[in-house]
C-alpha positions as CSV (number, residue, x, y, z in Angstrom):
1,X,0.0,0.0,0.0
2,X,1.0,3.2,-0.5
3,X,0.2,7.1,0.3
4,X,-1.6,7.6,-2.9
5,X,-3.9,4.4,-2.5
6,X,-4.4,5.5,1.2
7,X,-5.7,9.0,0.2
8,X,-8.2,8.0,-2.3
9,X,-9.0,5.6,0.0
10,X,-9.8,8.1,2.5
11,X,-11.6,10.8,0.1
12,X,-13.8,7.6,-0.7
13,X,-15.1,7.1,2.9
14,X,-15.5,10.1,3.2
15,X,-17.7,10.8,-0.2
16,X,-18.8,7.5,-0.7
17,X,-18.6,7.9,-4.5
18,X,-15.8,7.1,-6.8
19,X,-16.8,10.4,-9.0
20,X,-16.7,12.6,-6.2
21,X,-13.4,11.5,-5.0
22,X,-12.2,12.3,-8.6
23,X,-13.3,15.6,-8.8
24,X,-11.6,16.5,-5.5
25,X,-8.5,14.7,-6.2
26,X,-8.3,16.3,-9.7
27,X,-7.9,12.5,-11.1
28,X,-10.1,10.6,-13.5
29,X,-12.1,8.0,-12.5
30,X,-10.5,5.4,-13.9
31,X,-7.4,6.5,-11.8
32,X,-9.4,6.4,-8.8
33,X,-10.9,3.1,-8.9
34,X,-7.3,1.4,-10.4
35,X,-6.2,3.0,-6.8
36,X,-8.8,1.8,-4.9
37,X,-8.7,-1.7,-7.1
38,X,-5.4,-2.6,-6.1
39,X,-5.5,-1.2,-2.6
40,X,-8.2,-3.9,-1.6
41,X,-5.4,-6.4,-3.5
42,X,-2.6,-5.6,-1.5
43,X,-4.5,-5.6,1.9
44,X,-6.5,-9.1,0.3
45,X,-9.4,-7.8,1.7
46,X,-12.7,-6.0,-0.5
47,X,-13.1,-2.8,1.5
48,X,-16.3,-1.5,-0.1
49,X,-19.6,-3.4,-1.0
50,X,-21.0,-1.7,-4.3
51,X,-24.9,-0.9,-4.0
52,X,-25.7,1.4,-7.1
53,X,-23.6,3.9,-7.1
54,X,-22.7,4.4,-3.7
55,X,-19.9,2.7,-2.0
56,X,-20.3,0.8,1.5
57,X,-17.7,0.6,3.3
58,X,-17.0,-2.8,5.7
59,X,-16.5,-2.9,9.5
60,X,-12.7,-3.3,9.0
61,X,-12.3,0.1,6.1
62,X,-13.4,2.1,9.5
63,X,-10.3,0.2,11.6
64,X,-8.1,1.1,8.6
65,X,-9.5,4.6,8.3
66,X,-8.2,5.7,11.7
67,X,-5.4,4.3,11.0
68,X,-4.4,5.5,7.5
69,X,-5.8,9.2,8.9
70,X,-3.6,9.6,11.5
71,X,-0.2,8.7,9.4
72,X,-1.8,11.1,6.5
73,X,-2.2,13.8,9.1
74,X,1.4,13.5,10.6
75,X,2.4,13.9,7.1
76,X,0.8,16.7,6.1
77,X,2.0,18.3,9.5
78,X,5.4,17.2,8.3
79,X,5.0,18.8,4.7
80,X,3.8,22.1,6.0
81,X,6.7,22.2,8.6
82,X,9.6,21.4,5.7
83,X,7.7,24.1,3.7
84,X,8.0,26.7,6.0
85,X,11.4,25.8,7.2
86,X,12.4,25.9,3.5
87,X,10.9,29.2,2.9
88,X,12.4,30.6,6.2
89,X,8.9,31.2,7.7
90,X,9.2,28.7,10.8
91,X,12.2,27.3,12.8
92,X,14.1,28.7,15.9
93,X,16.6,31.2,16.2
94,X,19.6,31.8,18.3
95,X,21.4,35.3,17.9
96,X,23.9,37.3,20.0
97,X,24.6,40.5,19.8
98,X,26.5,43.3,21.6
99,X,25.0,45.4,24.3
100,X,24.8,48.9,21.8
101,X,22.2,47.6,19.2
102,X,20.7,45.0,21.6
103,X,18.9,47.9,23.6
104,X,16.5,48.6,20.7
105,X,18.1,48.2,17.2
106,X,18.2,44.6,16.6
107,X,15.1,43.5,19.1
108,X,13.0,45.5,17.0
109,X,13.8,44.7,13.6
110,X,13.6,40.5,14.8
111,X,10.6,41.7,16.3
112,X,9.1,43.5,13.2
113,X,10.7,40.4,10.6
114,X,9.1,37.7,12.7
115,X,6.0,39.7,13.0
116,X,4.1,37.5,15.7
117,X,5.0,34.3,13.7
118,X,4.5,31.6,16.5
119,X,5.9,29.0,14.4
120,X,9.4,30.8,14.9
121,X,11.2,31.0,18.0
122,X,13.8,33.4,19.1
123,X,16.5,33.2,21.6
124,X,18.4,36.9,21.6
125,X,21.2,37.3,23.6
126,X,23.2,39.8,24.7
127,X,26.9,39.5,25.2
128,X,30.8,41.7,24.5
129,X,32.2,41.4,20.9
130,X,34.2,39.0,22.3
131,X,32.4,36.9,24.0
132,X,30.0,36.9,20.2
133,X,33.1,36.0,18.8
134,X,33.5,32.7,21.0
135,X,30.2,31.5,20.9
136,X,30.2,31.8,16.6
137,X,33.6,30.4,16.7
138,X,32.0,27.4,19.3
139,X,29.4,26.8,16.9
140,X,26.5,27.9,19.0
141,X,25.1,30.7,17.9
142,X,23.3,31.0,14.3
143,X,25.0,34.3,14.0
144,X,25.9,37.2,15.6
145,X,26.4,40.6,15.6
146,X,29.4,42.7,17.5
147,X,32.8,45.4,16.9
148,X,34.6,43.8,13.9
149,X,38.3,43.0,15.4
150,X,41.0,41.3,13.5
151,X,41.4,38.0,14.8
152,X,45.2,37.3,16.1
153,X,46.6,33.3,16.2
154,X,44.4,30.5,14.7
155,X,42.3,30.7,12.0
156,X,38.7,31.4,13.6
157,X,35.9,29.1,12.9
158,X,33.6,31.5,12.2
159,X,33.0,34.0,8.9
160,X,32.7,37.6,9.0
161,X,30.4,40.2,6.9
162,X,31.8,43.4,7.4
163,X,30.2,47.0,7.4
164,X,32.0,49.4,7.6
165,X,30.6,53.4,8.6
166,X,31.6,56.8,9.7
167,X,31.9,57.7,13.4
168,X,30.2,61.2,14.9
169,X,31.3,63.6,17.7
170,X,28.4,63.9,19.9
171,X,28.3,67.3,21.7
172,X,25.6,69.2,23.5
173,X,23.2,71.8,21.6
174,X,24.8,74.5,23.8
175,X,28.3,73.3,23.1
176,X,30.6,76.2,20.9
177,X,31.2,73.0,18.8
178,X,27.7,72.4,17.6
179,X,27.1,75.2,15.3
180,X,30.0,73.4,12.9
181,X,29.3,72.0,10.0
182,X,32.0,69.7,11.0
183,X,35.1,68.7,13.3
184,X,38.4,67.2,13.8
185,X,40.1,65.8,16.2
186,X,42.2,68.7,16.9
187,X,39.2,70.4,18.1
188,X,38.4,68.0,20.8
189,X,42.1,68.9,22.3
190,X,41.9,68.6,26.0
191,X,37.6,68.8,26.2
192,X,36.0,67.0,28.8
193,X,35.6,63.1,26.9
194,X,33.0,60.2,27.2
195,X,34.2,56.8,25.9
196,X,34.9,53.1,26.8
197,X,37.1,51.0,28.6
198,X,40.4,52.0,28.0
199,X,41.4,48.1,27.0
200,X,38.3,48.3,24.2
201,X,40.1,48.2,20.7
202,X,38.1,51.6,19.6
203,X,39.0,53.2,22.5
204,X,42.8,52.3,22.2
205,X,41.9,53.9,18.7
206,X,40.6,56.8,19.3
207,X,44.0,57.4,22.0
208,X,45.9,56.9,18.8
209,X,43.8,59.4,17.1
210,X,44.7,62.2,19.8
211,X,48.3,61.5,19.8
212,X,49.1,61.4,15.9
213,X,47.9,65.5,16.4
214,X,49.4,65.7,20.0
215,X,46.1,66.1,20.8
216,X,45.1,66.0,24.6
217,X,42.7,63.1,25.1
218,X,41.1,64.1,28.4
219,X,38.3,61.1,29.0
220,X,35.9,62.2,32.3
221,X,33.3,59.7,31.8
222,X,33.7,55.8,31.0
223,X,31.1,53.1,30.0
224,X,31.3,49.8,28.9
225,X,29.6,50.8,25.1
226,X,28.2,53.9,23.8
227,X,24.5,54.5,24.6
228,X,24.9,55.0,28.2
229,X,27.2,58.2,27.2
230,X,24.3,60.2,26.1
231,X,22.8,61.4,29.2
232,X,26.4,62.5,29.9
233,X,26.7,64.2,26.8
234,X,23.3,66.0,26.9
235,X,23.6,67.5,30.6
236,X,27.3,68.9,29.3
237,X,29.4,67.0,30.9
238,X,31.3,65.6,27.8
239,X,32.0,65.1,23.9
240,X,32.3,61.9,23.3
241,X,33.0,60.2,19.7
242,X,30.5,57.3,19.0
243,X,30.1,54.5,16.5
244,X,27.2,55.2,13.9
245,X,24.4,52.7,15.3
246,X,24.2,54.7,18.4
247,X,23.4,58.0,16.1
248,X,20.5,55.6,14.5
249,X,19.3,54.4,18.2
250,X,19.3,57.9,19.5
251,X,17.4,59.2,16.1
252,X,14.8,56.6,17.0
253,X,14.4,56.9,21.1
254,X,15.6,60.6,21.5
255,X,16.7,59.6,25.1
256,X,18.1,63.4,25.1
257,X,14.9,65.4,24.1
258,X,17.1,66.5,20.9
259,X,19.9,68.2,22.6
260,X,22.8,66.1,21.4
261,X,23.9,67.2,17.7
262,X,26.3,64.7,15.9
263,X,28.3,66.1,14.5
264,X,30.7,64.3,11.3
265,X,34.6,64.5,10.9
266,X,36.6,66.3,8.5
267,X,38.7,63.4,8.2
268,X,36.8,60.2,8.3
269,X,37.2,58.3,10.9
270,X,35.8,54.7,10.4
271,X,33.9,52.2,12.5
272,X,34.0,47.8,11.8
273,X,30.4,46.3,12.4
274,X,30.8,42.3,11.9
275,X,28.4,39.7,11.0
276,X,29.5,36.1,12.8
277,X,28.4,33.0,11.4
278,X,29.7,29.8,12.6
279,X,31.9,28.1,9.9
280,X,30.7,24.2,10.9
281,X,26.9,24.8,11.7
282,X,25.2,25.0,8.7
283,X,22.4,27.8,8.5
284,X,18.5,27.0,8.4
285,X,17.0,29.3,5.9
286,X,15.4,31.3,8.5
287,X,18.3,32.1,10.0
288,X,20.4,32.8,6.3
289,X,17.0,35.3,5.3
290,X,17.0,37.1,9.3
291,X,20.9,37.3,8.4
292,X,20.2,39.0,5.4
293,X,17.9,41.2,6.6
294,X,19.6,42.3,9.3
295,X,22.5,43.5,7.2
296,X,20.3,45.5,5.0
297,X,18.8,47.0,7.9
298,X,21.8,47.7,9.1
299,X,22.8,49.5,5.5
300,X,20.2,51.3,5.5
301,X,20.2,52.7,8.6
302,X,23.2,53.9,8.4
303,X,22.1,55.6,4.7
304,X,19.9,57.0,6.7
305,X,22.3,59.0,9.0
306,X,24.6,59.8,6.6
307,X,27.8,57.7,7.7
308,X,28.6,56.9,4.2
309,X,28.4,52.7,5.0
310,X,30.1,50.1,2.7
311,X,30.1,46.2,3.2
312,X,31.6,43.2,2.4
């Protein structure tokens, strides 16, 4: 027996007629009753008693019925399932990303993608670039998202999309700075500064920045990433020079009532965004679309802002 005898079969008990069956199968008659015909011949048993031209079925078609309708149903279920895994519409997700575009970037664009899907599930994470970069290179993660940096002694087991965009100097409204069109870092010699840990790579980049002009770098206020430096920056208290995405998140929450103004640089100075995928754990197709997405969300977004964004 097979799944095509075992569906007419079904349609049948449930129609009673061998023309009805056909028309809802979108098969001839003929094909339906050949189905049928050899059905009863492999199972030696005559399931239906002919009285005009209505079929009777016997005490033991019911007993196969339940049977046949329960391994149909598990294989529809089945069906549907590969089909919306294959179109990326169902499966679960497990992302990391860095603390920056975890506060509201990245939760809101899964949250708009999966749109209330409850046939997808999503495990978001928050955790340092570095720690991103261990669980990708682990094999753990689907991807992840965190500060691009150069990977030192084995090869990593993990691949990288890059995007790359312009920092800004963020400076309050009432700061002499904001009124330019824009700065350099010569400008920011010995002011009041906001920025990270002084072991994060940017910030070791930034020192760099100050010294190649013998430039005073004069940091007042540390976090461990850049959103928390806004308050700081709005009340006065500090410049401080910020990776693009946190322009976009402030654009979008206006945690300072529109009293920080980014400003750009003369002189471009560049920030590395990386996309982590695990070398040795293939994707699902949900996870290679939210991927996708994500990066042109990410382009665009930074379009949007001006920070002149290029990927690869």
């Amino acid at each position: 027996m097979n799944l095509t005898q075992l569906t007419v079969f079904r349609e049948v008990m449930e129609t009673g007629s061998i023309s009805q069956t056909a028309k809802k199968l979108n098969r001839t008659q003929p094909a339906i009753s050949l189905a049928l015909k050899n059905l009863e011949k492999t199972l030696g048993l005559t399931l239906f008693e002919r009285k005009g031209r209505r079929l009777v079925p016997v005490p033991e078609a019911h007993y196969l019925l339940a049977e046949s309708s329960e391994v149909l149903d598990r294989l529809a279920t089945i069906s549907r399932t590969m089909d919306g895994l294959i179109k990326g519409s169902s499966g679960s997700l497990n992302i990391a990303t860095m603390p920056g575009p975890s506060a509201f970037l990245f939760p809101h664009f899964i949250s708009a993608w999966v749109g209330g899907n409850p046939d997808i599930r999503t495990t978001l994470s928050t955790r340092s670039s570095p720690q991103i970069m261990e669980l990708a290179g682990s094999q753990t993660i689907d991807f992840g998202f965190a500060d691009f940096e150069h990977s030192t002694g084995k090869e990593p087991q993990y691949s990288a999309d890059i995007v790359r965009a312009d920092c800004f100097c963020a400076v309050d409204c009432d700061h002499p700075l904001a009124s330019s069109g824009s700065i350099s870092i010569s400008d920011l010699d010995g002011a009041p500064m906001g920025g990270m840990h002084a072991n994060h790579p940017f910030q070791r980049r930034i020192r760099q920045e100050f010294q190649d002009v013998t430039a005073n770098y004069n940091p007042t206020v540390t976090c461990q990433y850049f959103l928390p430096l806004i308050p700081f920056v709005s009340s006065g208290q500090c410049c401080s020079i910020v990776d693009p995405l946190t322009v976009c998140t402030e654009r979008a929450l206006n945690l300072s009532n529109g009293r920080v103004i980014f400003l750009p640089f003369k002189n471009p100075l560049r920030y590395e965004y990386a996309i982590l995928q695990p070398k040795h754990r293939p994707p699902s197709q949900l996870a290679l679309k939210i991927k996708a997405g994500w990066k042109a969300e990410v382009l665009r977004m930074l379009e949007e802002v001006k920070a002149n964004p290029s990927a690869e």
